[in-house]
N, C-alpha and C positions, 0 to 999 in steps of 0.2 A: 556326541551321541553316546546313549550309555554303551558298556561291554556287552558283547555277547558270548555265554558260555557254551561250546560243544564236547558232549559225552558221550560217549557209546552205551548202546544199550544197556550192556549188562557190564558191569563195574563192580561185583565184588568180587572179594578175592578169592583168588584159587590155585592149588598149591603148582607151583611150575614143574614141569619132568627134569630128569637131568640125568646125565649119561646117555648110554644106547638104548633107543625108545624101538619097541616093534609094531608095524601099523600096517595099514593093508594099502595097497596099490592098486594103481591102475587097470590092473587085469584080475584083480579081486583077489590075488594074491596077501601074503606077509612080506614083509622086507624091514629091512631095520635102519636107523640114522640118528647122528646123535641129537640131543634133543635143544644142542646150541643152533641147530641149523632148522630148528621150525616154529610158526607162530605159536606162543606161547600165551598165557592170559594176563603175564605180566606186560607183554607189549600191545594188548588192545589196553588197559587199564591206562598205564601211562602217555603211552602215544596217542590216544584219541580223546583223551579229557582234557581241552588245552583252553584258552579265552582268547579272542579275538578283539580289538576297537576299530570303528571307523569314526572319524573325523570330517568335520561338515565339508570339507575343502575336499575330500575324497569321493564323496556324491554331486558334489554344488554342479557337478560340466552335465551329470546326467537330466538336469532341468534347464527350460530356456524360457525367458518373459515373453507373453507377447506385445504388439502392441498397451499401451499407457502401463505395465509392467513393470518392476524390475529383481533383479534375483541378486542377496547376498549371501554369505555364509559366515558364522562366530562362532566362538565355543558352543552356544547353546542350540544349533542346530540353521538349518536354511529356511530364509524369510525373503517371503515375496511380499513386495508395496506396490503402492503405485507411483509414477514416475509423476513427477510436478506439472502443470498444464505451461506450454509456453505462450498460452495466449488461451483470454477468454473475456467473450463480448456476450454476457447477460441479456441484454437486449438488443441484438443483432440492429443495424440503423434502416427502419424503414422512410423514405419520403412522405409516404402516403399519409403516416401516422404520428411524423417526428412536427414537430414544433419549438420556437422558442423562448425559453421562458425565464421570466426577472424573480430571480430569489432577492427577498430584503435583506439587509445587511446582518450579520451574525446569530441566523436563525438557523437552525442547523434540523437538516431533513433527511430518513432514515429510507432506504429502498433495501427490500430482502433480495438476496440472489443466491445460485448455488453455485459451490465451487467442486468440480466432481472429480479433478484433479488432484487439490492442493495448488496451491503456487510456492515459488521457489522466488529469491530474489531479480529485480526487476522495475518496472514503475508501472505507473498508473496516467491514461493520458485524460485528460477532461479538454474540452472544446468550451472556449466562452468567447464571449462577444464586450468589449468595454467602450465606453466612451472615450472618445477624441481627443474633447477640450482639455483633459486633464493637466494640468503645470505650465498650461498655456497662461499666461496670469498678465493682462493688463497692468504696468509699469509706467507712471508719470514722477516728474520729479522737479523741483524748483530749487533755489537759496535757503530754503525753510529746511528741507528732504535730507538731513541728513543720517548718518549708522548705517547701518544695516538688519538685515531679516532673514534667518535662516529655521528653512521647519524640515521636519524629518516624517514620513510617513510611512508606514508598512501594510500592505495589502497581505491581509492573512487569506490565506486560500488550503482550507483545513481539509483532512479527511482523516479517518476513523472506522474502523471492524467491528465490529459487535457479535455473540453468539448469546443464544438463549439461555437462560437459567435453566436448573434441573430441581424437579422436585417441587417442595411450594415456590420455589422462587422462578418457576416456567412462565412469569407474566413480566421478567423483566428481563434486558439485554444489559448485556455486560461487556465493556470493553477488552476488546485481546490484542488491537495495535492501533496507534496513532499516527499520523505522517503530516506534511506539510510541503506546501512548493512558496514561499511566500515569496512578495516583490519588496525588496526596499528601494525609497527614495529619499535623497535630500537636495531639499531645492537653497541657494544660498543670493540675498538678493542684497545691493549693497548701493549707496547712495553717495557721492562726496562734490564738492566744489573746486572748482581750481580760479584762475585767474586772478587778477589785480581785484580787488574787494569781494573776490569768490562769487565773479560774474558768471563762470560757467559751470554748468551743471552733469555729473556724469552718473552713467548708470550701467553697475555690473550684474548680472544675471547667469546663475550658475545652476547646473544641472545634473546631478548622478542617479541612474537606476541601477540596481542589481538584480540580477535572476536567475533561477538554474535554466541551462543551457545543454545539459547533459548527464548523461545518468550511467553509468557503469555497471558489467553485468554481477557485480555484488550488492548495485542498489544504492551505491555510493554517488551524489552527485557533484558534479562542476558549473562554479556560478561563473559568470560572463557580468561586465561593466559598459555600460555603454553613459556617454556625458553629453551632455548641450550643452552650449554656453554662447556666450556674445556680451561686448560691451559697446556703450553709445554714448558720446558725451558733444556737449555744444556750446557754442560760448553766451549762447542765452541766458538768463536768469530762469528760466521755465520752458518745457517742452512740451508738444502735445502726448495726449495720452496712450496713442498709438503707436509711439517708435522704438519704443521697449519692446514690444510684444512680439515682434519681429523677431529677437535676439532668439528664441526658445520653440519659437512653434514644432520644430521636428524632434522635440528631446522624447514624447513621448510617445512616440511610434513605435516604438520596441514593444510596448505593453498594450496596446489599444485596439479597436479594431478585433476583427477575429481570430483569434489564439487559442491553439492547443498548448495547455500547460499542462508539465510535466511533474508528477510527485513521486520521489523514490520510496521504493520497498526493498528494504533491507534486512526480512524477515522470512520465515517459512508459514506457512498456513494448511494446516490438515486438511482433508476431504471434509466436505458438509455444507451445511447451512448457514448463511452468514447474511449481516447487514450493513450496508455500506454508508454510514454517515458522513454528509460534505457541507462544510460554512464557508461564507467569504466573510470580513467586517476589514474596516478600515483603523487604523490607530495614528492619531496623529497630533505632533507635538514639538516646542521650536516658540521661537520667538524674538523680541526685539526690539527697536527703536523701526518702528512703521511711519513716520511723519501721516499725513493727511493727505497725502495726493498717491497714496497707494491703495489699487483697488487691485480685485479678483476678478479674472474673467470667468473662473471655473473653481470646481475644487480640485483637493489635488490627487484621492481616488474616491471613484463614484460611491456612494452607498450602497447600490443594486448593481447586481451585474446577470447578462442576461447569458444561459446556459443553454446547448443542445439537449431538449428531452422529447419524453411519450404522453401523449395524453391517456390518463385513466378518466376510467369513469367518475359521475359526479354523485354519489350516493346520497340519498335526505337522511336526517334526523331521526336517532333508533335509539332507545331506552338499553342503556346496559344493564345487566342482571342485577337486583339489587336496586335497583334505581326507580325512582317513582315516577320523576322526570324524564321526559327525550333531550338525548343529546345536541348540542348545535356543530358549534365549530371546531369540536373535538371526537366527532363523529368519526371512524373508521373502520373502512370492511374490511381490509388484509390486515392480519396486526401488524404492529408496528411499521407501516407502511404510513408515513407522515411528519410533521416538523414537530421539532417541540413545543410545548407552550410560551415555556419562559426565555429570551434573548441568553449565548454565550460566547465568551472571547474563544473557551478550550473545549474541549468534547467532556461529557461530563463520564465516570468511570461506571455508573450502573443507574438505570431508570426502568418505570414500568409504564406499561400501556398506555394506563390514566394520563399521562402527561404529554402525549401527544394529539395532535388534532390533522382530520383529513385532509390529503393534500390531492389535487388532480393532475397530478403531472410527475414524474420520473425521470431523472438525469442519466444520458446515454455518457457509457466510458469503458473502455477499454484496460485491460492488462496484462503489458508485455512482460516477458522473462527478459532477463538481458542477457544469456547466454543464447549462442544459437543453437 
């Protein structure tokens, strides 16, 4: 805080008495004293012109935050914020209104929400739904069937902040943080013969997922491995095309089925208005000696996957400003409320309005602080 100076009123100078001064008394008398022994205008001059400081840490106890509050003190003086949200669910989950619904593969869809807190480090949980059959893979194999086949796939499951431009650039959002919970998989499938003229036939089948599995309250997460595997071999020259299938069917229970997936936040996020961009797509890659008696029961992750959301409304076709034509499927009433037009692996760093198209539906999700 700056100095503050105190003066007495009257500060100039004036000449001091000295020796035996005569003055009047109490009872309206004279009496005399020397003039060491009374206030003089030297001691209001200097004794009462002095500077004082206080220091923020010397006021900071006399304020207190209330609730979502908080109170610091620095050189520059005492500053109240607000305390980070430890949770906040944008669309509270109704029954009555929630439904479920299949985003296409790497299409990535923008919903606005507000953050009145900020958030502090943490994750984000999403709810989805996958298919079963996934790296379930029908396996036949003969005297012909020999190598092996090893594919590798990554289920990207994206998200992404956005804040509005200022200025002329208020018609486009801008990226302020990126995240990710991906799944990897490698599947390893292997073919050989044994016996006297390599009459028998064997078949290994091998399985690893990885995922996060846990999130730390700095946003930091921990992945978890989980494996399948089995092998089957016979002294036939050929097997039917069913007894491979067996070795694998529970490899991908870990990932299928209805799952909340977990995506860290390892960042801080101010008060305001914000938009939550979320992709899924699949990538995948791997290869081999496949002989001809290797088929696929499944792939090995879905292209669509089906999400907990809200239905919106379903608005018709509106001429935007400027526009001679009505819009079709790029139509939207909230802005930036909808998917983009063109397919992406990554969130893109800035876009405007124009390049989204309406969507009717809203993905419910949650986000926790990791501290308690």
């Amino acid at each position: 805080m700056p100095a503050i100076t105190v003066s007495h009123a009257k500060s100039n100078t004036i000449a001091d008495f000295t020796g035996t001064v005569t003055l009047n008394n109490s009872a309206g008398a004279t009496t005399t004293a020397m003039a060491t022994d009374l206030v003089r205008p030297s001691d209001w001059n200097s004794a009462h012109n002095f500077t004082f400081t206080l220091s923020a840490s010397d006021i900071g106890s006399f304020f207190s935050a209330g609730a979502g509050l908080g109170v610091s003190t620095n050189t520059n003086g005492v500053t109240f914020s607000q305390v980070p949200g430890k949770f906040l669910e944008p669309f509270p989950y109704a029954n009555s209104n929630s439904i479920t619904a299949t985003y296409a593969s790497h299409v990535w869809a923008f919903d606005p929400f507000n953050c009145p807190n900020g958030l502090a480090s943490g994750r984000f949980n999403l709810f989805n739904a996958r298919d079963a059959s996934h790296f379930s893979n029908t396996l036949s194999a003969n005297s012909t069937s020999l190598g092996g086949y090893s594919i590798t796939a990554v289920f990207k499951n994206r998200l992404a902040i956005y804040s509005q431009g200022a200025g002329t650039d208020a018609t486009r959002l801008n990226s302020v943080w990126t995240g990710q919970g991906d799944i990897s998989a490698t599947q390893s499938q292997t073919f050989t013969q044994s016996g006297a003229g390599g009459t028998a036939v064997g078949v290994s089948n091998f399985l690893t997922i990885g995922m996060i599995t846990a999130v730390d309250n700095s946003g930091g997460s921990s992945t978890s491995t989980q494996t399948a595997s089995g092998t089957f071999s016979t002294g036939a020259t050929s097997m039917g095309a069913t007894r491979a299938d067996s070795l694998i069917t529970a490899g991908h229970n870990w990932f299928t089925a209805s799952c909340m997936d977990m995506i860290p936040f390892a960042s801080t996020l101010a008060p305001g208005d914000y938009w939550l961009g979320y992709m899924h797509g699949t990538d995948v890659g791997g290869g081999g000696t496949t002989g001809v008696n290797r088929t696929s029961a499944g792939t090995w992750f879905n292209a669509t996957q089906t999400r907990a959301a809200f239905i919106d409304g379903n608005l018709s076709a509106f001429k935007r400003l400027g526009s001679a034509t009505s819009a079709n499927s790029s139509s939207q009433g909230v802005p930036f409320h909808g998917s983009l037009l063109t397919a992406a692996s990554t969130a893109t760093g800035s876009f405007g309005t124009v390049n989204l198209q309406h969507t009717t539906r809203r993905i419910y999700w949650q986000f926790i602080q990791g501290s308690a």
